[in-house]
C-alpha positions as CSV (number, residue, x, y, z in Angstrom):
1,X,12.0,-7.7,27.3
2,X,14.3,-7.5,24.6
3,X,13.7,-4.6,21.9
4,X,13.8,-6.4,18.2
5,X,13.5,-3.8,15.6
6,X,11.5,-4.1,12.6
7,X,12.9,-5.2,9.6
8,X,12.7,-2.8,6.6
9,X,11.0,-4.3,3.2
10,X,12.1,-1.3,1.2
11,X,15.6,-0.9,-0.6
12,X,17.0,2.6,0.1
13,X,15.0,4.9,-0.9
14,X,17.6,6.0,-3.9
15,X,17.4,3.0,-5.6
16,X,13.5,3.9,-6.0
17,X,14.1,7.1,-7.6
18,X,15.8,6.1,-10.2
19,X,14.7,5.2,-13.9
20,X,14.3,1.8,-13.6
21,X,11.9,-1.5,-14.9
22,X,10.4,-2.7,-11.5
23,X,7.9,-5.9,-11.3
24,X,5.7,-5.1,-8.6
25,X,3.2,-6.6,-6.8
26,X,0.3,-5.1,-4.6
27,X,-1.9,-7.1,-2.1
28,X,-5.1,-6.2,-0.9
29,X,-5.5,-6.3,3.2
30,X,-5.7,-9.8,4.3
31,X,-6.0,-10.9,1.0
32,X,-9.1,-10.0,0.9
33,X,-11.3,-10.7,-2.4
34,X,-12.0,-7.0,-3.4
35,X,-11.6,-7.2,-7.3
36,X,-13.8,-9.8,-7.4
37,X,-16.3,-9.1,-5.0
38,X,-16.5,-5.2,-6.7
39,X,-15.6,-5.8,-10.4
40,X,-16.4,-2.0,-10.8
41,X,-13.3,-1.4,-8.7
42,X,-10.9,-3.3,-11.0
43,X,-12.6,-1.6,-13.7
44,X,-11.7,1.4,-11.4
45,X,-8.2,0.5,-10.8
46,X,-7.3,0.0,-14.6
47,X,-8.5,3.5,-15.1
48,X,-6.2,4.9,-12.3
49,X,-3.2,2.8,-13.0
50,X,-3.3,4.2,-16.7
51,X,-4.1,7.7,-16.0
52,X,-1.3,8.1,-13.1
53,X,1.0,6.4,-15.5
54,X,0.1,9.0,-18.2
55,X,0.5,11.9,-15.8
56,X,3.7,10.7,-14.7
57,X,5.1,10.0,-17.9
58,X,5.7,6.3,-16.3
59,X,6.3,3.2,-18.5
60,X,3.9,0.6,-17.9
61,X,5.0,-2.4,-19.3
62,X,2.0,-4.7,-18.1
63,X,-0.5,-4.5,-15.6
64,X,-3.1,-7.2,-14.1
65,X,-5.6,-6.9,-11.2
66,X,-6.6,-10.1,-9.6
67,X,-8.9,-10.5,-7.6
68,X,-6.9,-10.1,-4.1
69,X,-3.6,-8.2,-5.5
70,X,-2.6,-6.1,-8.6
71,X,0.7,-6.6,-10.7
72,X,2.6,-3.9,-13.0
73,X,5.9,-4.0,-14.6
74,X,6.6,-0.3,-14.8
75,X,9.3,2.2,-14.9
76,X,8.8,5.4,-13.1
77,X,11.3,7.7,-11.6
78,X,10.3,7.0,-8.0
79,X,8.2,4.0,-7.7
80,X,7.9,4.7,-4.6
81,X,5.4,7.9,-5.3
82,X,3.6,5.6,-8.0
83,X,2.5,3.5,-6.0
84,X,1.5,5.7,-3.1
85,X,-0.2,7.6,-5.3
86,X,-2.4,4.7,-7.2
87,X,-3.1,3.3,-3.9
88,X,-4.5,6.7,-2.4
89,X,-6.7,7.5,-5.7
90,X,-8.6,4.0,-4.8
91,X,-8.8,3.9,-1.6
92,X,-11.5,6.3,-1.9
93,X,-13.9,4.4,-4.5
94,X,-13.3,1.3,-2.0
95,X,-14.3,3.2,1.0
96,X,-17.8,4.0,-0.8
97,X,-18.5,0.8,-1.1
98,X,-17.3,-0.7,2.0
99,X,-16.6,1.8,4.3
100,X,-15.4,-0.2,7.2
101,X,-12.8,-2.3,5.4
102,X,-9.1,-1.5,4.7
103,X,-8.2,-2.0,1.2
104,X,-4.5,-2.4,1.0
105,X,-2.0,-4.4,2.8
106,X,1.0,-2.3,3.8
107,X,3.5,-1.8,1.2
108,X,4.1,-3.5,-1.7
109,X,6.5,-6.0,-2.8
110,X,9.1,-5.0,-5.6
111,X,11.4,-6.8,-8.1
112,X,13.6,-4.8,-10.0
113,X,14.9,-6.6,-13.4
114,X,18.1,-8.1,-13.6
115,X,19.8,-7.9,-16.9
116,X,19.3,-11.5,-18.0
117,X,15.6,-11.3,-17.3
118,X,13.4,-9.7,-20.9
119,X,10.6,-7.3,-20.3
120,X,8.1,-9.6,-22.2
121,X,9.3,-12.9,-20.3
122,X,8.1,-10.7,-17.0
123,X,4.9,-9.2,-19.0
124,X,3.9,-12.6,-20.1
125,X,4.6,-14.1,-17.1
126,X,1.8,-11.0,-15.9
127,X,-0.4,-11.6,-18.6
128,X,-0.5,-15.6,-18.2
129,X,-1.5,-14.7,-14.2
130,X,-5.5,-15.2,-14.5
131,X,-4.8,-18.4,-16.6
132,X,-2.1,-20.0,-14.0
133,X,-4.8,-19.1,-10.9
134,X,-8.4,-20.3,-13.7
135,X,-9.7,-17.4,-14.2
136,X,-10.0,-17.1,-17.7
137,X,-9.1,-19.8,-20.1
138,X,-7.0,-17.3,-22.1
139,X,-4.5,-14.2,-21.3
140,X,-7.4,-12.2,-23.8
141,X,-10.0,-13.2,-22.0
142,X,-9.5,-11.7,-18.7
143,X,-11.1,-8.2,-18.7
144,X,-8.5,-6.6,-16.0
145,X,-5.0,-7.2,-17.5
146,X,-3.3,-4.8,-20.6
147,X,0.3,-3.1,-21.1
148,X,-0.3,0.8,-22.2
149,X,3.8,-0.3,-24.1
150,X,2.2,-3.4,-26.5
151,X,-1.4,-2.6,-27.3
152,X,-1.7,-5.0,-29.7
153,X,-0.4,-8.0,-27.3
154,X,-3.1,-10.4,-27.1
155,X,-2.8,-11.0,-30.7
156,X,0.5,-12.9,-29.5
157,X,-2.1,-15.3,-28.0
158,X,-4.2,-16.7,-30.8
């Protein structure tokens, strides 16, 4: 049998720590409806994603939970530990209510910006997310969806 080793998803680990814009993407396990099916925890992950962002003096651009993955458009000195660390704060809420289920898929999947793409091209393109899939009929309208950079951006809506 012929040993095929596994192909890594991450960039070097350098190219994390670094000051950069990253649009990222995080998916529950198997897709699985969690957001949804436990509102409470998207209420939950909102609260987590701003407070880690404040602690770490990150920049979070725009942010949206959906019902089976999350997006952000953030800058952060080590995305890396961002992540991580958002992950691990929810995991625990999730566990107490459904303690035999695994929350997140493995990893996350990362874009950093090129210099021809805009920060609000990328943000809108989060904040138009639960009107592309029907989930609201407006960007405003979704309850699980804000930018801690443009408060005032669903006024760009109406």
């Amino acid at each position: 049998m012929k040993f095929t080793p596994v192909k890594k998803i991450r960039l070097p680990l350098s190219v994390y720590q670094q000051e950069r814009v990253v649009f990222v993407t995080i998916s529950t396990a198997d897709r699985q409806k969690w957001f949804q099916e436990f509102p409470n925890l998207a209420d939950d992950a909102a609260s987590i994603l701003v407070e880690t962002s404040r602690e770490r003096a990150s920049t979070l651009y725009a942010w949206c939970i959906m019902p089976d993955h999350v997006h952000l458009l953030i800058g952060d000195d080590n995305i890396v530990s961002f992540i991580r660390a958002f992950k691990g704060r929810l995991v625990p809420k999730a566990r107490a209510l459904s303690p035999l289920r695994k929350l997140w898929q493995r990893s996350f999947f990362d874009h950093i910006l090129r210099s021809s793409e805009t920060l609000m091209d990328i943000a809108g393109y989060i904040f138009e997310n639960p009107v592309r899939s029907g989930l609201a009929p407006l960007p405003q309208e979704y309850p699980f969806v804000g930018s801690e950079v443009w408060p005032d951006w669903k006024a760009s809506y109406t």
